[in-house]
N, CA, C and O atoms as CSV, one atom per row, in Angstrom:
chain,resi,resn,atom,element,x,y,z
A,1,UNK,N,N,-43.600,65.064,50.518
A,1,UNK,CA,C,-44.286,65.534,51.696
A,1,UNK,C,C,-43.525,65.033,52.930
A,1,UNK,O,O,-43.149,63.861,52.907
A,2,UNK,N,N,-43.214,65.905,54.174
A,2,UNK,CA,C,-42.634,65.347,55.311
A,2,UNK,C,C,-43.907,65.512,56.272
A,2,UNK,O,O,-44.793,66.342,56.474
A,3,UNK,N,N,-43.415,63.980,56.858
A,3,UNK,CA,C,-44.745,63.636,58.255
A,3,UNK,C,C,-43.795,63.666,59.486
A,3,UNK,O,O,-42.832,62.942,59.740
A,4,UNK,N,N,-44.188,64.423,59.992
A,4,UNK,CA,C,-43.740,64.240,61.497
A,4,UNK,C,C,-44.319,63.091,62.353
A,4,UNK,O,O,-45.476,63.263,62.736
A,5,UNK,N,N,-43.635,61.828,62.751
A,5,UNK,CA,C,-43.671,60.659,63.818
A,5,UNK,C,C,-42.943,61.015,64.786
A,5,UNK,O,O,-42.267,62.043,64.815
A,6,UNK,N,N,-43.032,60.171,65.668
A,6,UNK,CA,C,-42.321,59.719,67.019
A,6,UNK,C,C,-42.339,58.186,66.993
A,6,UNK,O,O,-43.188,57.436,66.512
A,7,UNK,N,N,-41.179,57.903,67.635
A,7,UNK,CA,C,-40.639,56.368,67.949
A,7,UNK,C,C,-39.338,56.145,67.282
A,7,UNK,O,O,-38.434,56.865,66.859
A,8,UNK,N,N,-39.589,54.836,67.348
A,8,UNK,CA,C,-37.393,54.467,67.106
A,8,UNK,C,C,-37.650,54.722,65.800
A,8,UNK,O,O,-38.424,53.928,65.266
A,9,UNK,N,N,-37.114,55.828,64.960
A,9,UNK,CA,C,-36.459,55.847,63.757
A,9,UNK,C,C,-36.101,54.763,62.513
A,9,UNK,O,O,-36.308,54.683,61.302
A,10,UNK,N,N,-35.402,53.944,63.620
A,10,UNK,CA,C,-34.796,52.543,62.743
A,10,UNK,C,C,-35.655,51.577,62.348
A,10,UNK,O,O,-35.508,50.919,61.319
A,11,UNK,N,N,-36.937,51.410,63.456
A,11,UNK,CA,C,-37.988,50.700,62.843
A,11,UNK,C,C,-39.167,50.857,61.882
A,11,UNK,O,O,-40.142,50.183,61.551
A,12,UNK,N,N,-38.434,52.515,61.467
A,12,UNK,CA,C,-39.266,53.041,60.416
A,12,UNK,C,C,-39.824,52.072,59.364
A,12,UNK,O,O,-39.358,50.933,59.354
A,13,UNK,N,N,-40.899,52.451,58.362
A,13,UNK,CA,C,-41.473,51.490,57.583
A,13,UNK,C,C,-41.094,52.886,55.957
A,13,UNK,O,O,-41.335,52.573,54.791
A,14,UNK,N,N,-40.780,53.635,56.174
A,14,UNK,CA,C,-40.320,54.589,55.094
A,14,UNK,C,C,-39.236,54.565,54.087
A,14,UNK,O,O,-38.213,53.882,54.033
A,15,UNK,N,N,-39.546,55.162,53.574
A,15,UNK,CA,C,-38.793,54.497,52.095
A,15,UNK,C,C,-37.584,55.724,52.549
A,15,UNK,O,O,-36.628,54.963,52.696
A,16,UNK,N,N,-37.172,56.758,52.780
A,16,UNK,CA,C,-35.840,57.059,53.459
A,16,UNK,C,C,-36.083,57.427,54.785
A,16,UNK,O,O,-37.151,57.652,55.354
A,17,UNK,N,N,-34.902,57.456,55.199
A,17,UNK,CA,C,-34.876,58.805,56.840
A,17,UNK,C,C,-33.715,59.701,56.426
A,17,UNK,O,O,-32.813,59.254,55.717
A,18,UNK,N,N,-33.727,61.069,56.898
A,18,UNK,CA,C,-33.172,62.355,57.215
A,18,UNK,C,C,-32.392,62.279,58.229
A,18,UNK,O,O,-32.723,62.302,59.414
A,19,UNK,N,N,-31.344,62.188,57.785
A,19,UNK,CA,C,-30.440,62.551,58.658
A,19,UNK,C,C,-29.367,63.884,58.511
A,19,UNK,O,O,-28.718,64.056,57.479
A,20,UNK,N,N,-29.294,64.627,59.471
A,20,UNK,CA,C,-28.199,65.675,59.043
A,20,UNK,C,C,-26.779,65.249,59.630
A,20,UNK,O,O,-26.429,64.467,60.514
A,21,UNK,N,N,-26.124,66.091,58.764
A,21,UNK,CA,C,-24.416,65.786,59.217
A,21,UNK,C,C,-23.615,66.822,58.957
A,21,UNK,O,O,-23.558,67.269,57.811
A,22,UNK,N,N,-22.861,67.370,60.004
A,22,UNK,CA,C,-22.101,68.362,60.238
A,22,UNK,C,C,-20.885,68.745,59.310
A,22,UNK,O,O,-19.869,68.088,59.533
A,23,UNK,N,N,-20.817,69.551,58.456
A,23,UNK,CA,C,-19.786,69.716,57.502
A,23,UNK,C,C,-18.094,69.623,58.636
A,23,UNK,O,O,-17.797,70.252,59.651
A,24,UNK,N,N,-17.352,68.588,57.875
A,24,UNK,CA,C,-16.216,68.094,58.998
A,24,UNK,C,C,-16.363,67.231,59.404
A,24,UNK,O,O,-15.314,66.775,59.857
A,25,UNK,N,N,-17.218,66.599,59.543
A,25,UNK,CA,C,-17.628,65.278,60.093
A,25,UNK,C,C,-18.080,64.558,59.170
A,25,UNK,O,O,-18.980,63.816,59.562
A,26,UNK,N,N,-17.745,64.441,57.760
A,26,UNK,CA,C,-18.410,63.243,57.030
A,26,UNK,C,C,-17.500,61.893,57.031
A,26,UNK,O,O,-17.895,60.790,56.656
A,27,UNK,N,N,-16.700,62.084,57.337
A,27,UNK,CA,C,-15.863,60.749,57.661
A,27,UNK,C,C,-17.012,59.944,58.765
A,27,UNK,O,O,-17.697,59.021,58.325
A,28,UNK,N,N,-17.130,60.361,60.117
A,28,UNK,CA,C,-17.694,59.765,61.028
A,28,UNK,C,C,-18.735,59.503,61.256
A,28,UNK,O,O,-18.705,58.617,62.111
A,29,UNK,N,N,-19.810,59.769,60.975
A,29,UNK,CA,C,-21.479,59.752,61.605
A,29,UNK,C,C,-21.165,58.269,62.622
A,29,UNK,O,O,-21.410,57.064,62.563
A,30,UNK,N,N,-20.292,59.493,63.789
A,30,UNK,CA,C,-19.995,58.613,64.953
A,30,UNK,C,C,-20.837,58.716,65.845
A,30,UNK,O,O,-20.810,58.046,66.877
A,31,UNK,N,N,-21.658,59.532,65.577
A,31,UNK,CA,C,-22.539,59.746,67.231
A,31,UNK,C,C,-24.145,60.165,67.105
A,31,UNK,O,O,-24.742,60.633,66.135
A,32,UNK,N,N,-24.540,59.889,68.199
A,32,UNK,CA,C,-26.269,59.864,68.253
A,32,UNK,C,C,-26.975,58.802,66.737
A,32,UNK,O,O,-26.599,57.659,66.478
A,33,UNK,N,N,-28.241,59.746,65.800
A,33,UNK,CA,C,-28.990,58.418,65.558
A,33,UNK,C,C,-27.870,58.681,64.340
A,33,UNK,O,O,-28.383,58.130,63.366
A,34,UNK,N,N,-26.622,59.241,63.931
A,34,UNK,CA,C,-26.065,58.593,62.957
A,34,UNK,C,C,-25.090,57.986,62.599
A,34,UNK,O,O,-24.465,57.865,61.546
A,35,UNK,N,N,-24.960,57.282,64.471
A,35,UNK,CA,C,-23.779,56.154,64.489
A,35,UNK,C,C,-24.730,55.050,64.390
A,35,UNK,O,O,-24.380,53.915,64.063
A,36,UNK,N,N,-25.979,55.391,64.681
A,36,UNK,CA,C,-26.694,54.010,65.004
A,36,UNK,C,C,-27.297,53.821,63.099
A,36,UNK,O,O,-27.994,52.813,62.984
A,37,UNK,N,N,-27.226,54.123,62.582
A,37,UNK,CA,C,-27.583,54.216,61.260
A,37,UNK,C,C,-26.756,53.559,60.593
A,37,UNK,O,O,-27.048,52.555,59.942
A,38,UNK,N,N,-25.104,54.292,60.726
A,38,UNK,CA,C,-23.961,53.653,60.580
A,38,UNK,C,C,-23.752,52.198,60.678
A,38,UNK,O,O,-23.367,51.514,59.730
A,39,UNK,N,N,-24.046,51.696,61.984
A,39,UNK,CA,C,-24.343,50.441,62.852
A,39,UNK,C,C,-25.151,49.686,62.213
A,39,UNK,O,O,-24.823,48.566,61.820
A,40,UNK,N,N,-26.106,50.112,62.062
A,40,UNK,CA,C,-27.144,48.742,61.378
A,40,UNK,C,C,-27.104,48.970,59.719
A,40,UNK,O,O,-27.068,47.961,59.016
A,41,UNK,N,N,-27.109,50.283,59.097
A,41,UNK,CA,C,-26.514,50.014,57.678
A,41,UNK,C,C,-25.001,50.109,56.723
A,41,UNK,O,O,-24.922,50.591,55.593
A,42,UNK,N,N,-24.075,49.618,57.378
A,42,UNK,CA,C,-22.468,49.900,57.018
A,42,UNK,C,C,-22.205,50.567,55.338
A,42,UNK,O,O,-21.605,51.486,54.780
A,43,UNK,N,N,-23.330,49.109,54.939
A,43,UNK,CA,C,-23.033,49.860,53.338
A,43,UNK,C,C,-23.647,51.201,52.746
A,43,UNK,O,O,-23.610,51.585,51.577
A,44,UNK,N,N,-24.266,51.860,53.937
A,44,UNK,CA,C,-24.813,52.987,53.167
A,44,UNK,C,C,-23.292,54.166,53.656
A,44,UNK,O,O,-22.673,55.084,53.119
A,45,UNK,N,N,-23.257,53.441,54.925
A,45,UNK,CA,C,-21.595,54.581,55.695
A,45,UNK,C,C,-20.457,54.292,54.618
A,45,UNK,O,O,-19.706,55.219,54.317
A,46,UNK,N,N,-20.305,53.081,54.043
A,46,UNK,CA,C,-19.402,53.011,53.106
A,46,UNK,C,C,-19.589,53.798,51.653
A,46,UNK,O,O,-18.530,54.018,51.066
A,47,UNK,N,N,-20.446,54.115,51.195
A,47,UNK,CA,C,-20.872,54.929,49.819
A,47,UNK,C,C,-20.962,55.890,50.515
A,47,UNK,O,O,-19.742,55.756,50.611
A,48,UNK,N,N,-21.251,57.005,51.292
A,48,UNK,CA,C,-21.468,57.761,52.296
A,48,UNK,C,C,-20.182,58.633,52.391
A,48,UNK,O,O,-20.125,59.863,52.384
A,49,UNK,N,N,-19.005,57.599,52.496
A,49,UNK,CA,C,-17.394,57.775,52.663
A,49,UNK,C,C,-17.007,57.962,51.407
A,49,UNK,O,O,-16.495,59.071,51.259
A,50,UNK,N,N,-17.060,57.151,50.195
A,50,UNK,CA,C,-16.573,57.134,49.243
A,50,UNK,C,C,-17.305,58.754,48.567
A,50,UNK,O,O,-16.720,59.628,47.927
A,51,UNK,N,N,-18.780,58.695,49.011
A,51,UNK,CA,C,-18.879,60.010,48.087
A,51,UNK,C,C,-17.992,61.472,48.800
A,51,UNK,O,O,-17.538,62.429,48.174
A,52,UNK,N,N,-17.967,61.296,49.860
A,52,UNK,CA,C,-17.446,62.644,50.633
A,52,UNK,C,C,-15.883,62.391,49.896
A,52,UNK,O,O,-15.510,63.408,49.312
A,53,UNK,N,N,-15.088,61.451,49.827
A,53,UNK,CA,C,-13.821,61.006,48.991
A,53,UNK,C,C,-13.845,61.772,47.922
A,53,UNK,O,O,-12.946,62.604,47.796
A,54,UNK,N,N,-14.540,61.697,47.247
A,54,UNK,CA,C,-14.336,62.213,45.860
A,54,UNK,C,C,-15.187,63.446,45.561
A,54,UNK,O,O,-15.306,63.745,44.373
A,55,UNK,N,N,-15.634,64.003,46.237
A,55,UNK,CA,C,-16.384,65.625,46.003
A,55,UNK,C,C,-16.390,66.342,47.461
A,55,UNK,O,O,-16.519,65.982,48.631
A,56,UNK,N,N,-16.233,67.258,46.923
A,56,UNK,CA,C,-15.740,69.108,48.452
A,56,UNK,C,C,-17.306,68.738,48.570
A,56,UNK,O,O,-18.117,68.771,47.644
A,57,UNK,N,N,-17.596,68.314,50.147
A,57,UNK,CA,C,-18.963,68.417,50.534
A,57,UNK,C,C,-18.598,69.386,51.236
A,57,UNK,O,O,-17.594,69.539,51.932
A,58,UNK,N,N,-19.829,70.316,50.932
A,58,UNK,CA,C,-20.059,71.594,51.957
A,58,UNK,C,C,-21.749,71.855,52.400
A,58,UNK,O,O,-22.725,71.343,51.852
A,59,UNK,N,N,-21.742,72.568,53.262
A,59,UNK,CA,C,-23.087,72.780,53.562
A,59,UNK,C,C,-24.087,73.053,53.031
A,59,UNK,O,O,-24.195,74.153,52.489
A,60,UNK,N,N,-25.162,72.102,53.023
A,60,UNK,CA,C,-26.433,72.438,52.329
A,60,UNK,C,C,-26.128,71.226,51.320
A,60,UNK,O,O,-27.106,70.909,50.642
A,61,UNK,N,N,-24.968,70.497,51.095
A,61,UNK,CA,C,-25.417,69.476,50.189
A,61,UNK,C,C,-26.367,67.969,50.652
A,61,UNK,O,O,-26.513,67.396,51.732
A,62,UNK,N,N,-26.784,67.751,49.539
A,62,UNK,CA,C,-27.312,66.385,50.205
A,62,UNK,C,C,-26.777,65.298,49.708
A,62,UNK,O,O,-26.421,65.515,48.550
A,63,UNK,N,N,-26.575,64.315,50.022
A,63,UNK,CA,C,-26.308,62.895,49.746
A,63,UNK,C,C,-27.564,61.813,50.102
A,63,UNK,O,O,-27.971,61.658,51.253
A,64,UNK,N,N,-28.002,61.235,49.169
A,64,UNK,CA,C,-29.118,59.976,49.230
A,64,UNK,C,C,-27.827,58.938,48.891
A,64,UNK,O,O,-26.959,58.869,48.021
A,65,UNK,N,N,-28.278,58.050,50.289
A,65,UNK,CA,C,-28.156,56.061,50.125
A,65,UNK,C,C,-28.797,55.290,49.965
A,65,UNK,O,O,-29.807,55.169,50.659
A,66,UNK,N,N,-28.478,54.394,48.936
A,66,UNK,CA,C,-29.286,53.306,48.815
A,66,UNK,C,C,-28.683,52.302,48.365
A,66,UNK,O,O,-27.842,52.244,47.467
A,67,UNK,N,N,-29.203,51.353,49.119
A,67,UNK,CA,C,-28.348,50.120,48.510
A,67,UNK,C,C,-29.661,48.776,48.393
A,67,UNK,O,O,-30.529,48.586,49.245
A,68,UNK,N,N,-29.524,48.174,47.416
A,68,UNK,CA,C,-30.559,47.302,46.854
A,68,UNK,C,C,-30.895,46.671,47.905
A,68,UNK,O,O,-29.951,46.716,48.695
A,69,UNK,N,N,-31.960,45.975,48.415
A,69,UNK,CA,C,-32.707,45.302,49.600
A,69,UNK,C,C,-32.575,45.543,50.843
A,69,UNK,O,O,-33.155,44.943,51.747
A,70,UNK,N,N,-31.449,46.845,51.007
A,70,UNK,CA,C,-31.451,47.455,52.485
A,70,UNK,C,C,-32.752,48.901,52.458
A,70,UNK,O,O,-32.920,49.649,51.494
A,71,UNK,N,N,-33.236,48.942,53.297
A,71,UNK,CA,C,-34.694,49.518,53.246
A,71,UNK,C,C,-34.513,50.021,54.855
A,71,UNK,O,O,-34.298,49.241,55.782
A,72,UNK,N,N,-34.662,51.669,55.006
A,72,UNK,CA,C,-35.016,52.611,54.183
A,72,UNK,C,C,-33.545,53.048,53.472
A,72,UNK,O,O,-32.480,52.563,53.853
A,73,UNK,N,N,-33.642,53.956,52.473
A,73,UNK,CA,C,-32.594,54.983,51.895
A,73,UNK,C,C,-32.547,55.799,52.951
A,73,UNK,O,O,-33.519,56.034,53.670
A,74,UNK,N,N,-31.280,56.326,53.114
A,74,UNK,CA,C,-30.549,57.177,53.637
A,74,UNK,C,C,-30.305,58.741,53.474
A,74,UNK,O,O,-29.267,58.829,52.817
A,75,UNK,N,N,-30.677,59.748,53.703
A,75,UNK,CA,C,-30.686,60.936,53.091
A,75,UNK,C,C,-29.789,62.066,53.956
A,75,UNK,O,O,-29.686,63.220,53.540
């Protein structure tokens, strides 16, 4: 089920957040909330990198992060 909130994102209490990302740009989630995502979770930008590394991401795919005791997952 998706709930629509308002407020900072990052202080979410949710088990992931949604983020989209521009096919061409999976190297970077340099800008807006998915540099700041980047920023406070590196290791999800690092698996993030490695998966775009090794599979043709194209549009419409998804990628989930997670990394053990970093909270929320990444989508």
């Amino acid at each position: 089920m998706v709930n629509y909130v308002s407020g900072d994102t990052l202080q979410s209490t949710d088990e992931y957040i949604a983020q989209g990302v521009a096919v061409g740009s999976q190297e970077g989630l340099g800008t807006g909330l998915a540099f700041k995502l980047s920023s406070k979770f590196p290791e999800i930008q690092e698996l993030f990198k490695k998966h775009t590394r090794n599979s043709k991401y194209q549009a419409g795919d998804v990628f989930i992060g997670e990394v053990k005791g970093i909270s929320p997952g990444i989508i």
